[in-house]
C-alpha positions in Angstrom: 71.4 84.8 71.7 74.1 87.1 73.1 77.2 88.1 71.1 79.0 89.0 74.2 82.9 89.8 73.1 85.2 90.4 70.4 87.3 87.3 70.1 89.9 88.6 71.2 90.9 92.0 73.3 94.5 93.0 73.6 94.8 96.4 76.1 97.2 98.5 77.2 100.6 100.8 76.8 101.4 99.8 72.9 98.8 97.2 72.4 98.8 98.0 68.5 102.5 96.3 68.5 101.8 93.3 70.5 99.0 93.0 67.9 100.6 92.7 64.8 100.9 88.7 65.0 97.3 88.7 65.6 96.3 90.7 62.5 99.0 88.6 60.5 96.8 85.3 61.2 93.5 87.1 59.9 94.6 89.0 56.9 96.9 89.8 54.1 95.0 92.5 52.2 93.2 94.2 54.7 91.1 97.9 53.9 92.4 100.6 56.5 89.0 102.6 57.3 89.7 106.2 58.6 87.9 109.6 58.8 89.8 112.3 60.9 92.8 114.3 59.8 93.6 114.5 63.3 94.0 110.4 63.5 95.7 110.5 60.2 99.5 110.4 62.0 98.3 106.9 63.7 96.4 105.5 60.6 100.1 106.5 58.6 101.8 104.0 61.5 99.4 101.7 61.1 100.1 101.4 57.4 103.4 101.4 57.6 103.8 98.8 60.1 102.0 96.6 58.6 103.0 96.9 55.1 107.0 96.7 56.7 105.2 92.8 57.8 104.3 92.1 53.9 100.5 93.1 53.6 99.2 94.8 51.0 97.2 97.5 52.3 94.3 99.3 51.1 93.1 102.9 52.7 90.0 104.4 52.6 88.2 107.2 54.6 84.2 108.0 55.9 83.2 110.9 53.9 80.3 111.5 56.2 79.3 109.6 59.0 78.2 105.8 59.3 75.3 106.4 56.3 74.5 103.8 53.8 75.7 106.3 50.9 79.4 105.8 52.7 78.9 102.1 52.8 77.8 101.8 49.3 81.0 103.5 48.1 83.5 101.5 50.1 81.6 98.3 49.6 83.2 98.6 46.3 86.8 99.8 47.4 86.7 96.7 49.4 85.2 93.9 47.0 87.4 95.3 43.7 91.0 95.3 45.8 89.8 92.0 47.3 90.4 92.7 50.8 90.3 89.9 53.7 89.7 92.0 56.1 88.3 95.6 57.7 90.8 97.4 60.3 88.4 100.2 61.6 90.9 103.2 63.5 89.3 106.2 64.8 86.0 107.3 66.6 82.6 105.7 67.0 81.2 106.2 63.5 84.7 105.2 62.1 83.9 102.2 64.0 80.8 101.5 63.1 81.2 101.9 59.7 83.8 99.1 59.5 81.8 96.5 61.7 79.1 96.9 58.7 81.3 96.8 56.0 82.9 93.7 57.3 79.5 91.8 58.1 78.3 93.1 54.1 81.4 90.9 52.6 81.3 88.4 55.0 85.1 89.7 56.2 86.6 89.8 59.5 86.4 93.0 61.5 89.4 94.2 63.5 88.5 97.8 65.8 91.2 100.0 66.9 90.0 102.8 68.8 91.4 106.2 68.5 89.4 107.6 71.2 87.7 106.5 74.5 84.3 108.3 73.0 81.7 104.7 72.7 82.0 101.5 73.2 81.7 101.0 69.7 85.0 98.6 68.8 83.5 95.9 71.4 79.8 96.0 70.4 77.7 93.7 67.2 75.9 96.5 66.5 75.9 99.5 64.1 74.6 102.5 64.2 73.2 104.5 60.9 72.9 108.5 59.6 72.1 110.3 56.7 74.8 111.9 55.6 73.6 115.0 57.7 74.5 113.0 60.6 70.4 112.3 61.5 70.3 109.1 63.0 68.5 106.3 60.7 68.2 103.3 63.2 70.4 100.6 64.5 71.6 97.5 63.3 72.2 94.4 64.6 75.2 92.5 63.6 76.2 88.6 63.4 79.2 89.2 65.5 81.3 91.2 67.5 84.6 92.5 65.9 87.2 89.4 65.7 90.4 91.8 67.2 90.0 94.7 69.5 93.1 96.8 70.5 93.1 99.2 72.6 95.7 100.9 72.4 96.2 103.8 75.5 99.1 105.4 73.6 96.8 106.0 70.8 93.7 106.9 73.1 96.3 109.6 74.9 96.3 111.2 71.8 92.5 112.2 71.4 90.8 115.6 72.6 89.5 115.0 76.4 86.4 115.6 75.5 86.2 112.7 73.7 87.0 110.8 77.0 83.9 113.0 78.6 81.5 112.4 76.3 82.5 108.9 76.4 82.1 109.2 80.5 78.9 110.4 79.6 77.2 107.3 77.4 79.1 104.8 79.4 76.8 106.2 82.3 73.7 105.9 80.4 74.4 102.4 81.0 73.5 102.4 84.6 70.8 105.2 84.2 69.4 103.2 81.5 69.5 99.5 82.4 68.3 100.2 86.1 65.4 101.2 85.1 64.0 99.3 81.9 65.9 95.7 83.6 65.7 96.1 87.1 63.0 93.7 87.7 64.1 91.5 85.2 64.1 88.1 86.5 67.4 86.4 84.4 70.2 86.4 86.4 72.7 87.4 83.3 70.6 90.3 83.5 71.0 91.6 86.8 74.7 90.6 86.4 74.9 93.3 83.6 73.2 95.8 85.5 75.3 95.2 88.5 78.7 95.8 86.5 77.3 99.1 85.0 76.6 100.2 88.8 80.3 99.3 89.5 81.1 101.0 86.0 79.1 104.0 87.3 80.7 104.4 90.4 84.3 104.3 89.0 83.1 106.9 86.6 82.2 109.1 89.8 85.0 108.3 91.6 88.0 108.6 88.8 86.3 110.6 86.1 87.1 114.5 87.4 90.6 113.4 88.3 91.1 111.7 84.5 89.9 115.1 83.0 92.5 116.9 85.0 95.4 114.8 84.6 94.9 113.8 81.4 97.5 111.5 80.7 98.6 107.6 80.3 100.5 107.8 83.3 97.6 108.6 85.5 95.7 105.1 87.0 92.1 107.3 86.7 92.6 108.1 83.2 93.3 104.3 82.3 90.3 103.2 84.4 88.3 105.5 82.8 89.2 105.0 79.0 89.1 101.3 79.7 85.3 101.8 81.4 84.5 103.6 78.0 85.8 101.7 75.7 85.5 97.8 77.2 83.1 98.0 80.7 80.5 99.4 78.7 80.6 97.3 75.6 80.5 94.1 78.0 77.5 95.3 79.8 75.7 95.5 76.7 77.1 92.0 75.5 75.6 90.2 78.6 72.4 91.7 79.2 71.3 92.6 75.5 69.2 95.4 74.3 67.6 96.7 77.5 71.0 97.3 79.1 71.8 99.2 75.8 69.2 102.1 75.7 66.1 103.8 76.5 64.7 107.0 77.3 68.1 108.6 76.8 69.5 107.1 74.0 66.1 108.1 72.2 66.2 111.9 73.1 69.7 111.7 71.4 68.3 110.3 68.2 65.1 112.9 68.1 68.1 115.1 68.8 70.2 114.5 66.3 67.3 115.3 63.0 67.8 118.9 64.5 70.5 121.3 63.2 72.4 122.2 66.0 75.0 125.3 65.7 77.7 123.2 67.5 78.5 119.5 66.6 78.5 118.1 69.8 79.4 114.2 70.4 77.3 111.1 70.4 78.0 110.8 74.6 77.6 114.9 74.9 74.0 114.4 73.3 73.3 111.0 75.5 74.4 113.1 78.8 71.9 115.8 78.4 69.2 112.7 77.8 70.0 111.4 81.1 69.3 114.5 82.8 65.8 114.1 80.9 65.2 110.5 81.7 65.5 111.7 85.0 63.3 114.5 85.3 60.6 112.3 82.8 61.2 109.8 86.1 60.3 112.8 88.5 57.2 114.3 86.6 55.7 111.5 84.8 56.4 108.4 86.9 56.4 110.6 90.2 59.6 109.0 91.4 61.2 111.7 94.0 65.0 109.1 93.8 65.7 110.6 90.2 65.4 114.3 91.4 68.3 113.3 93.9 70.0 111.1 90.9 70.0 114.6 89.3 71.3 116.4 91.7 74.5 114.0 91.6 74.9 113.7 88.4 74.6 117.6 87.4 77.6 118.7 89.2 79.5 115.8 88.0 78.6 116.6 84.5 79.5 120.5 84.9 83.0 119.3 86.2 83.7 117.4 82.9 82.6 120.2 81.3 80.0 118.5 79.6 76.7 120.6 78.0 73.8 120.0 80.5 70.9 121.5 78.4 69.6 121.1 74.9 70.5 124.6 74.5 74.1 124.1 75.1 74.2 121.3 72.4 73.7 124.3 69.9 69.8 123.6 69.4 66.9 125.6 70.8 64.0 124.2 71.4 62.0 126.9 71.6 62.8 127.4 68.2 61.6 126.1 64.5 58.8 124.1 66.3 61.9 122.3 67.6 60.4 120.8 70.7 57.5 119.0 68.6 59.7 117.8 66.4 61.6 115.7 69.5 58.9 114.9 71.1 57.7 113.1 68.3 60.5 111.2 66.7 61.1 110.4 70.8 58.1 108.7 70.8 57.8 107.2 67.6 56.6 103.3 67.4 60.2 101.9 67.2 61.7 103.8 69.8 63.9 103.1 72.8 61.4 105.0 74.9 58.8 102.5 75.0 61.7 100.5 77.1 60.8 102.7 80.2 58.3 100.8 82.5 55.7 103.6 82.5 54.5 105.2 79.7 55.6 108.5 78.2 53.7 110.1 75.2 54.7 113.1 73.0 52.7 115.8 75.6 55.1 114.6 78.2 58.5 115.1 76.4 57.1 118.6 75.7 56.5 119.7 78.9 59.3 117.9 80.5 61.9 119.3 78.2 60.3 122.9 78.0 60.5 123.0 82.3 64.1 121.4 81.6 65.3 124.3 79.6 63.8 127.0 81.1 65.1 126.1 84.6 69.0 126.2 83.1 68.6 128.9 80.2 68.5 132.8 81.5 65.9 134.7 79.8 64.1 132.2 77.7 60.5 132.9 76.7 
């Protein structure tokens, strides 16, 4: 089965207005789920417009990220005001977090993005913390979100580098899928791989340009934020799991049990695992292409100003038996790393990742 789409997307310059009548047909009591201060001016509109159309609105906010402690707590906001629906505004946790909620109470889910970070207001699945932001697993859901706006005059209003962390897990797509899918026979398949190739290469093209000129008026910035936030989700939706993730989706999650000194983004974390997928591709699997994919992608990354080492995520991994502790939770039985068509044990991440960080970090031991 592939739960492709929301049911409905509505894009573009004010989409949240020309999707009031849409919301009105779904619900009359819906639970506005926030997080951000920073969002808290659009969640305000948001509320306001649709309690000037008659709905009774209920607010609530993620005190952490998407963790099961969270959902507990709003599980009951939701069931004692009675409400209809979930409207999930902000980031990818955000998100997340109201995809699950709604699925709990058998609800509908509408997503409205309030920055071009995931693809997480298209996608049926949910990603889960702790409330120390280590990544859990992820969870499969019945459906994708029934409404998904996207809204660029909301997305104009977010940091850029959400937009470049978002570049950077929207291109984990490509990196990803052409290698665990590529000799996949299903058509659908190579479909979905062929779009995140496209997706890639707008990425390349438009991406430094969108950084630069960061604003709704600018044609790269809309392709880009709409290659985040839609291309990405779709490729996922047609050619299922092994389009999704591998190698570098599971060095974020070993990643993420660390305590990094920063808090860098979901896509921040993924970028650096591409890099690593890459050189695992070189050294384990003896494929020369990846050293050249590297050499493309680096300076892209640099250009976005996005971290291109472990270390510049805020973790050391020289540190705190740091590097063992990646390698293992990398390789555990359930991981996305077992997606790669040649096998990669824990010895491998170690010495990939400790070459990795000594080639890029001045002076390490």
């Amino acid at each position: 089965m592939h739960l492709i789409s929301p049911s409905k997307v509505i894009r573009g310059h004010k989409a949240w207005a020309s999707a009031i009548d849409d919301i009105l047909k779904i619900s009359q009591k819906p639970l506005i789920l926030g997080r951000s201060n920073s969002t808290k001016k659009i969640r305000t509109q948001i509320q306001d417009d649709l309690k000037n159309k008659h709905l009774n609105v209920v607010n609530a906010n993620l005190q952490y990220d998407c963790c099961r402690e969270d959902i507990d707590r709003l599980l009951k906001i939701a069931t004692n005001n009675k409400c209809d629906c979930i409207i999930a505004t902000g980031g990818g946790k955000v998100l997340d977090a109201g995809k699950l909620l709604a699925e709990y109470i058998s609800i509908p889910c509408i997503t409205v993005p309030l920055s071009a970070s995931t693809c997480a207001g298209w996608t049926a699945l949910a990603n889960i913390y702790t409330t120390k932001g280590q990544f859990i697993e992820d969870i499969s859901l019945k459906s994708c979100p029934k409404l998904l706006i996207y809204d660029s005059s909301f997305l104009a209003t977010a940091p850029p580098k959400t937009m470049t962390s978002g570049i950077a897990d929207s291109l984990a797509k490509w990196y990803e899928s052409s290698l665990t899918s590529n000799s996949s026979k299903d058509g659908i398949v190579q479909q979905a791989i062929q779009i995140s190739r496209v997706l890639r290469d707008q990425l390349f093209i438009h991406g430094q340009d969108a950084y630069k000129n960061y604003k709704e008026s600018n044609q790269s910035w809309l392709n880009v934020i709409e290659g985040n936030g839609l291309t990405a989700g779709l490729i996922g939706g047609i050619g299922g799991e092994k389009c999704r993730t591998a190698a570098a989706h599971a060095i974020h999650n070993a990643i993420t049990q660390l305590e990094p000194k920063k808090n860098p983004l979901h896509g921040e974390i993924v970028g650096v695992g591409i890099l690593i997928q890459l050189r695992l591709e070189e050294m384990v699997n003896n494929n020369q292409l990846a050293s050249q994919a590297i050499r493309q992608l680096f300076p892209f990354m640099k250009s976005l100003n996005l971290p291109t080492t472990i270390y510049e995520l805020g973790i050391d991994v020289f540190e705190k038996d740091n590097l063992n502790k990646i390698a293992e939770f990398t390789c555990r039985e359930e991981s996305e790393i077992h997606f790669l068509p040649f096998k990669v044990e824990a010895n491998d991440i170690v010495r990939v990742i400790s070459v990795f960080e000594r080639q890029k970090i001045p002076n390490s031991n």
